[in-house]
Biotite code that builds the C-alpha atoms (Angstrom):
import biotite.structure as struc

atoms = struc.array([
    struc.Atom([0.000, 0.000, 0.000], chain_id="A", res_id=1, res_name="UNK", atom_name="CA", element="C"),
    struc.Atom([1.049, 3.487, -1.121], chain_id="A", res_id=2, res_name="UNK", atom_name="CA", element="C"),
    struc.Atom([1.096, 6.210, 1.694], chain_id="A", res_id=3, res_name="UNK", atom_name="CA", element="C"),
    struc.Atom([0.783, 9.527, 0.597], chain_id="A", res_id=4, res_name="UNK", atom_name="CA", element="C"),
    struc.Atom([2.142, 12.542, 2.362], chain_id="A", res_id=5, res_name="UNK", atom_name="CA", element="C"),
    struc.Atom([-0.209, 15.169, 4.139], chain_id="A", res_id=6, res_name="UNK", atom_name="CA", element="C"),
    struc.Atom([1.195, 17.262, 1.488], chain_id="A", res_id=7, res_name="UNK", atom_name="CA", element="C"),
    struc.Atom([-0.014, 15.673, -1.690], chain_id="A", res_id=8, res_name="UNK", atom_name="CA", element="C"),
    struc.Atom([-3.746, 15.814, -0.517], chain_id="A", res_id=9, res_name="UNK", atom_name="CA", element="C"),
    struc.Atom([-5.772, 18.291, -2.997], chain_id="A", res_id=10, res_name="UNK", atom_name="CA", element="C"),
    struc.Atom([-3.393, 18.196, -5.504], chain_id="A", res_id=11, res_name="UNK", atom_name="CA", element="C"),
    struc.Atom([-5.289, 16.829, -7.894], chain_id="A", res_id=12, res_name="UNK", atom_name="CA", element="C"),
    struc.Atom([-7.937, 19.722, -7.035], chain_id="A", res_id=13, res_name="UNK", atom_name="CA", element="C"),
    struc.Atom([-5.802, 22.619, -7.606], chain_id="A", res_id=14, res_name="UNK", atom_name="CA", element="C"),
    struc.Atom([-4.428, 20.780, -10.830], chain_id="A", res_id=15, res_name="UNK", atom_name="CA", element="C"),
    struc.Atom([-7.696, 20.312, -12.438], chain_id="A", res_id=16, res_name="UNK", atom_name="CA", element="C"),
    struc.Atom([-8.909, 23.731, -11.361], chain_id="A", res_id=17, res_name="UNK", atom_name="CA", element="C"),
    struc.Atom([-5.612, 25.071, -13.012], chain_id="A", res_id=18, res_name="UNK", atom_name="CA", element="C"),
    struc.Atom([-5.931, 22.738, -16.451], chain_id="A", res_id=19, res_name="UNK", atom_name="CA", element="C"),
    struc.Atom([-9.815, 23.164, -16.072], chain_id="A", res_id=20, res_name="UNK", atom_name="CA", element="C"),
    struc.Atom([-9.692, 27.309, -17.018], chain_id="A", res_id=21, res_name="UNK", atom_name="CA", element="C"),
    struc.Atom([-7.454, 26.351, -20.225], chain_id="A", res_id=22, res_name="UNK", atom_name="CA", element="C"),
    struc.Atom([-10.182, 23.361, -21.229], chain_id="A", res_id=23, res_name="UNK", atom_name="CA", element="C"),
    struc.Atom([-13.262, 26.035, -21.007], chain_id="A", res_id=24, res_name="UNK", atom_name="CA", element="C"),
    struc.Atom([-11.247, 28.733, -22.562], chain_id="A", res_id=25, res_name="UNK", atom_name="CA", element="C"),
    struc.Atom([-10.472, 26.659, -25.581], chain_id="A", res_id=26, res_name="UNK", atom_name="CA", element="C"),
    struc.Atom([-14.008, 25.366, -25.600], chain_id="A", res_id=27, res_name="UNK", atom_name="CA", element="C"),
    struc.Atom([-15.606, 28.447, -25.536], chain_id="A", res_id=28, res_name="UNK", atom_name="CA", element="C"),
    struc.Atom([-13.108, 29.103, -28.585], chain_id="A", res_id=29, res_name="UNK", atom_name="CA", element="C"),
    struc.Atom([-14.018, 26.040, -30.527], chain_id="A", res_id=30, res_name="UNK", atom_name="CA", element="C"),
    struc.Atom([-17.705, 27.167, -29.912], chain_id="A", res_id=31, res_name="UNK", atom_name="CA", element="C"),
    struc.Atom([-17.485, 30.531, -31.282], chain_id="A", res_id=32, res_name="UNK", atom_name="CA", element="C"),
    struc.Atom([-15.271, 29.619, -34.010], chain_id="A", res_id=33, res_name="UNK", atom_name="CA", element="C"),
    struc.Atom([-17.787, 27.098, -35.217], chain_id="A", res_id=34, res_name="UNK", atom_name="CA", element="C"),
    struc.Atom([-20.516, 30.035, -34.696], chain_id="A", res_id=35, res_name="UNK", atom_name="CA", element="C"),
    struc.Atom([-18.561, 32.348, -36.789], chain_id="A", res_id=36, res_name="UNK", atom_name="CA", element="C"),
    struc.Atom([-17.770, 29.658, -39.489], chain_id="A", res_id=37, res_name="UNK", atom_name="CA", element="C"),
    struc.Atom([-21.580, 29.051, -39.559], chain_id="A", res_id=38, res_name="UNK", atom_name="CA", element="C"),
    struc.Atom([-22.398, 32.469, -40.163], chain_id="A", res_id=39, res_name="UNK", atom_name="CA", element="C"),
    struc.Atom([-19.811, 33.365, -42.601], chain_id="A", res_id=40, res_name="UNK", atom_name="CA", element="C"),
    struc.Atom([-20.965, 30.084, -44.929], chain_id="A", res_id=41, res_name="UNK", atom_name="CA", element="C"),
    struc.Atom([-24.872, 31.397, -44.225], chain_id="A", res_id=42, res_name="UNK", atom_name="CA", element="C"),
    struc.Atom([-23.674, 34.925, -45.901], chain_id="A", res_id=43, res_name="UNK", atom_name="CA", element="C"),
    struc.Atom([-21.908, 33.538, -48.611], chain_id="A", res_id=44, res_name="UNK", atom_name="CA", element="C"),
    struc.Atom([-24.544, 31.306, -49.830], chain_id="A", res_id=45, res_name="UNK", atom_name="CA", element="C"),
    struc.Atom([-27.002, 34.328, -49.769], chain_id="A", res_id=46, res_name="UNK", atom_name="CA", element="C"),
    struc.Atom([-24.188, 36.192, -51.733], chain_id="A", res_id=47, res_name="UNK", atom_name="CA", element="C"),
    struc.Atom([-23.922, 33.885, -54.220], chain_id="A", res_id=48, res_name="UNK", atom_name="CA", element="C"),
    struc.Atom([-28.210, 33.601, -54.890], chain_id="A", res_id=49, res_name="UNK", atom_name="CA", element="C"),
    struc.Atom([-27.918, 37.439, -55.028], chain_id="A", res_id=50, res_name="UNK", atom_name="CA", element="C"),
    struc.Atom([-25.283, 37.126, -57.745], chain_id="A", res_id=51, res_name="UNK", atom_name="CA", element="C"),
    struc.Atom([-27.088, 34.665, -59.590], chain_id="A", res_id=52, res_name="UNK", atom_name="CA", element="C"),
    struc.Atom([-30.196, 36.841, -59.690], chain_id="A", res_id=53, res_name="UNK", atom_name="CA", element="C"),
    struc.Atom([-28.499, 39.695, -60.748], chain_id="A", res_id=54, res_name="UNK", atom_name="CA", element="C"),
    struc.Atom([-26.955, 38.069, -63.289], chain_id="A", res_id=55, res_name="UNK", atom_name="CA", element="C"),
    struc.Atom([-30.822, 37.227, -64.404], chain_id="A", res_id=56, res_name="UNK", atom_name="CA", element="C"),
    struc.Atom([-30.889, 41.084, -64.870], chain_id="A", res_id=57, res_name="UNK", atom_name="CA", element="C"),
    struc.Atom([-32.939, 41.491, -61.645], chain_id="A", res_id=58, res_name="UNK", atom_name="CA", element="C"),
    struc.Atom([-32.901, 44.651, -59.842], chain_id="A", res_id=59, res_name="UNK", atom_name="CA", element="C"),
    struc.Atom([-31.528, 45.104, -56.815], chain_id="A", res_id=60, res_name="UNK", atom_name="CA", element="C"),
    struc.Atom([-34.606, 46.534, -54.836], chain_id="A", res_id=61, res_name="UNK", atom_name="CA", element="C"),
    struc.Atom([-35.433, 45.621, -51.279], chain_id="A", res_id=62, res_name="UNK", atom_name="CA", element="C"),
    struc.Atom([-35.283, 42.745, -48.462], chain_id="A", res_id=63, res_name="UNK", atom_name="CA", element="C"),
    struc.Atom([-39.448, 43.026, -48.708], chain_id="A", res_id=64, res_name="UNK", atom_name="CA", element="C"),
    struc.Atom([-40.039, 43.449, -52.516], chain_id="A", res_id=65, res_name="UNK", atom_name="CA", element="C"),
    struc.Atom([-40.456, 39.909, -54.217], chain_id="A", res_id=66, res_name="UNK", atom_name="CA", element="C"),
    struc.Atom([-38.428, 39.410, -57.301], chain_id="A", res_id=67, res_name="UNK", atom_name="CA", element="C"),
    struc.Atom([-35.322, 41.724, -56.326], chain_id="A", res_id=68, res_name="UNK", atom_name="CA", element="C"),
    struc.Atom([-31.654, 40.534, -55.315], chain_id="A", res_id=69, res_name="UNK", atom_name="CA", element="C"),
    struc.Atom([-31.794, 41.607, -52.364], chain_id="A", res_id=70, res_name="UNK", atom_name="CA", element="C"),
    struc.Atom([-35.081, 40.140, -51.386], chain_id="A", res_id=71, res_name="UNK", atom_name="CA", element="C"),
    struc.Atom([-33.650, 36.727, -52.977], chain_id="A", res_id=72, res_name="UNK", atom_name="CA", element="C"),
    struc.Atom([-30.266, 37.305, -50.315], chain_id="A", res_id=73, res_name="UNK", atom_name="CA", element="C"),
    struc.Atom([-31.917, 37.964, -47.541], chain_id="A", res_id=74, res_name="UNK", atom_name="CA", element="C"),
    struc.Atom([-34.893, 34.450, -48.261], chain_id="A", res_id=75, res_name="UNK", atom_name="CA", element="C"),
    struc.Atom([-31.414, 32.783, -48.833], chain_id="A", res_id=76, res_name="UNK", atom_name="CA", element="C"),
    struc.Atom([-30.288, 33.273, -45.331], chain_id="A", res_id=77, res_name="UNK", atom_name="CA", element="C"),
    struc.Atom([-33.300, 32.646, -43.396], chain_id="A", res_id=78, res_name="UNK", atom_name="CA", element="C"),
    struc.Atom([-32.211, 33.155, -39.869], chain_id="A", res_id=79, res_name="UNK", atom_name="CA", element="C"),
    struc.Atom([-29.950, 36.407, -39.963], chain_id="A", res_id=80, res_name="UNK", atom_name="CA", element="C"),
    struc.Atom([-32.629, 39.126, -40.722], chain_id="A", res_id=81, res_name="UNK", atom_name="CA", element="C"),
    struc.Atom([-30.316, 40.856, -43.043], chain_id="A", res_id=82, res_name="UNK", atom_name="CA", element="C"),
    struc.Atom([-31.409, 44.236, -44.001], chain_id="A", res_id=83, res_name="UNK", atom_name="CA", element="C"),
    struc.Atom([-31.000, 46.439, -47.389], chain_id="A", res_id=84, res_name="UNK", atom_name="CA", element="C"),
    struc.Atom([-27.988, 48.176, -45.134], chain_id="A", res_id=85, res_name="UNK", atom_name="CA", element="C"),
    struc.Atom([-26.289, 44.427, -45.335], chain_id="A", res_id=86, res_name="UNK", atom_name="CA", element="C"),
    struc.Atom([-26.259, 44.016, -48.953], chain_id="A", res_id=87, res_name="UNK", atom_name="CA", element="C"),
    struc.Atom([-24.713, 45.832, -51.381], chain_id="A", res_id=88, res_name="UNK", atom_name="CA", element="C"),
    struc.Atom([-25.253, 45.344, -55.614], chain_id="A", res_id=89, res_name="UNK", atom_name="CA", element="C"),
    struc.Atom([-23.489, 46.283, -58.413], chain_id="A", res_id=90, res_name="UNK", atom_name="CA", element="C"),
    struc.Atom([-25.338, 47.346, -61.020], chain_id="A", res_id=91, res_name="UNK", atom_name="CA", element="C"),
    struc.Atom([-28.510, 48.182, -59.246], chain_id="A", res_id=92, res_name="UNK", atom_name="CA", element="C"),
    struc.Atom([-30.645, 47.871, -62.212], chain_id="A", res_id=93, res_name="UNK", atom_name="CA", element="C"),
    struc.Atom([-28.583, 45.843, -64.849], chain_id="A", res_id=94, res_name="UNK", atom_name="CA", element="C"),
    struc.Atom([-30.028, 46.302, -68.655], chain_id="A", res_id=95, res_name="UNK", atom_name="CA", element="C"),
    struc.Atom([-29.574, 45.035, -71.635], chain_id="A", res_id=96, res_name="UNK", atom_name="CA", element="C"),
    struc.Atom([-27.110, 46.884, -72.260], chain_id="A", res_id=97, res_name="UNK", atom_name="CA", element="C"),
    struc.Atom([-24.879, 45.401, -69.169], chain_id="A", res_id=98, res_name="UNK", atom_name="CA", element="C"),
    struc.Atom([-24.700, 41.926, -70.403], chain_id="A", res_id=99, res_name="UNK", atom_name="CA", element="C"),
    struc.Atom([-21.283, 40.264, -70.353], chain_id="A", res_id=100, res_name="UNK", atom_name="CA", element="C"),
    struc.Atom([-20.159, 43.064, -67.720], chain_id="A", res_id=101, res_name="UNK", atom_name="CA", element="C"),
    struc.Atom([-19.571, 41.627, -63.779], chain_id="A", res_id=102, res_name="UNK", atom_name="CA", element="C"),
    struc.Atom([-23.197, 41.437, -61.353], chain_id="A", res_id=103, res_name="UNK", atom_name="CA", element="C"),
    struc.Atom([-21.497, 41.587, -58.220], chain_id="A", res_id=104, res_name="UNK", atom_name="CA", element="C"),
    struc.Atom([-22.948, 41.017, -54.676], chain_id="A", res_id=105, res_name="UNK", atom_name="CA", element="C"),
    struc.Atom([-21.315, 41.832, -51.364], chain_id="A", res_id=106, res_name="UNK", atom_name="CA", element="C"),
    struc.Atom([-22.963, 40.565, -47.880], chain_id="A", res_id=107, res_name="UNK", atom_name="CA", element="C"),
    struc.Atom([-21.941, 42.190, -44.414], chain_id="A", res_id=108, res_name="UNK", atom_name="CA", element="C"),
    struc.Atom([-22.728, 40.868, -41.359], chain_id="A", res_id=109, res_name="UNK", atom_name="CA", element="C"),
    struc.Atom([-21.802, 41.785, -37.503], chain_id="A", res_id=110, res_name="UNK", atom_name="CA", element="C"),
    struc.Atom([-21.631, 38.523, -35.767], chain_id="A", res_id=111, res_name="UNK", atom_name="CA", element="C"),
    struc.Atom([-21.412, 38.242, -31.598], chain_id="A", res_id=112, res_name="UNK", atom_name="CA", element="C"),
    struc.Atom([-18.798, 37.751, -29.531], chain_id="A", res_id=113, res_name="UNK", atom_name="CA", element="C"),
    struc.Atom([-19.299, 35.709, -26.911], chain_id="A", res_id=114, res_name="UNK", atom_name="CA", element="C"),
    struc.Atom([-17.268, 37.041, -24.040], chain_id="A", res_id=115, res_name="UNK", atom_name="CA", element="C"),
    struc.Atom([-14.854, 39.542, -23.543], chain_id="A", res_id=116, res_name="UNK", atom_name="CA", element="C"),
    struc.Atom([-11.930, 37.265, -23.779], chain_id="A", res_id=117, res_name="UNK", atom_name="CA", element="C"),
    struc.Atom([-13.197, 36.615, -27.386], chain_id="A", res_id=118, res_name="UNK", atom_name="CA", element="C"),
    struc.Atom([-13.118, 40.567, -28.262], chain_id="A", res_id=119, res_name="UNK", atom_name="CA", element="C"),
    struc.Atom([-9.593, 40.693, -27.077], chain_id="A", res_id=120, res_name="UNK", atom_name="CA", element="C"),
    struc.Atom([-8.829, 37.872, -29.257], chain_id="A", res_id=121, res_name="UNK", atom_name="CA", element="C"),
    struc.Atom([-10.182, 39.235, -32.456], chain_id="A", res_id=122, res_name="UNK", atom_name="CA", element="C"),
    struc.Atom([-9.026, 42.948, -31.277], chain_id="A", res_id=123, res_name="UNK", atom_name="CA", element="C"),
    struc.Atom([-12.355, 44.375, -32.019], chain_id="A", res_id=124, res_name="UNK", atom_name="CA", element="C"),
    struc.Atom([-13.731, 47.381, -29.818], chain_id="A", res_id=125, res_name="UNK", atom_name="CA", element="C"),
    struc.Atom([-17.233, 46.499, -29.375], chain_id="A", res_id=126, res_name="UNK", atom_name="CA", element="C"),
    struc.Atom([-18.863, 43.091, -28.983], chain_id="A", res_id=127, res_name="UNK", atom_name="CA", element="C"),
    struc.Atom([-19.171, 41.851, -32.560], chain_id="A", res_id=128, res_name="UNK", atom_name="CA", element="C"),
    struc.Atom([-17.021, 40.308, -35.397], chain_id="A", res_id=129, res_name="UNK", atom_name="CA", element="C"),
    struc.Atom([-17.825, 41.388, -38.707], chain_id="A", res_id=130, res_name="UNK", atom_name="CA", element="C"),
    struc.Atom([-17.651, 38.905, -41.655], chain_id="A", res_id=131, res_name="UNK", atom_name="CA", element="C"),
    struc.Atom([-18.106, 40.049, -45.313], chain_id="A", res_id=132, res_name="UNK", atom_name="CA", element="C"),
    struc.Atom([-18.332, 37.592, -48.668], chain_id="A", res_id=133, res_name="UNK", atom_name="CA", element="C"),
    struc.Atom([-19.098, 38.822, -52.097], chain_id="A", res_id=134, res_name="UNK", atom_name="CA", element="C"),
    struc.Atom([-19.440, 36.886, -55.336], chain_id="A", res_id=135, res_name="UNK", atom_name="CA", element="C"),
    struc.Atom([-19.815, 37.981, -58.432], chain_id="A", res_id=136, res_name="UNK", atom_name="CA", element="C"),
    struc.Atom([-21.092, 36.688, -61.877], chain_id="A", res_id=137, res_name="UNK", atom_name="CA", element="C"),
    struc.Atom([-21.108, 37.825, -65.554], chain_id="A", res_id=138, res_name="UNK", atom_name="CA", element="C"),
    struc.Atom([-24.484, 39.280, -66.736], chain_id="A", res_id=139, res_name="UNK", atom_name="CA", element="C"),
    struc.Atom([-26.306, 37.141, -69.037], chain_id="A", res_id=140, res_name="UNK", atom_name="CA", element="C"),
])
């Protein structure tokens, strides 16, 4: 049998309380990594329906007029409630006369940080991460 020394007792406490901070810190990292990954593959997919729209000579109108890019962005991402202020379109009303030139589509969105620790990370001043993706597509 293995006697320990009155020393050694609560070792193993302070240890995992010490490894412990590290584990949540990294989770907590994993988690809003695979938030931010989440969102920035939401706004790209909604960039690239926009694109394809107005490359289909549509204009580019609003989030709550059927028929428009960005009304097609903003169905495309479901969850984010983007707004007109989020999406940006190049030409706004493409013609005949802009076929074969670039329909480009730019999404911005302001994500959340989850904790402080996170802002100091990503050096950002207020409590958000912004993530932009734009795609673009010849005018047919």
């Amino acid at each position: 049998m293995i006697r320990h020394s009155p020393s050694d007792e609560g070792a193993a406490a302070v240890e995992f309380a010490l490894v412990s901070m590290i584990l949540v810190t990294l989770l907590i990292g994993i988690m809003q990594f695979g938030y931010l990954f989440y969102q920035w593959n939401e706004i790209t997919h909604a960039a690239r329906e926009g694109a394809r729209w107005a490359a289909l000579e549509y204009p580019a109108g609003s989030v709550v007029t059927p028929d428009t890019v960005r009304y097609k962005v903003a169905q495309a991402a479901p969850g984010m409630e983007l707004t007109d202020a989020d999406i940006t379109v190049s030409p706004t009303a493409p013609t005949i006369e802009d076929v074969g030139d670039p329909a480009t589509v730019t999404v911005t969105w302001a994500v959340p940080l989850f904790t402080p620790l996170m802002q100091s990370i990503f050096s950002t001043s207020d409590d958000t991460f912004v993530l932009r993706s734009t795609a673009t597509l010849r005018i047919e």
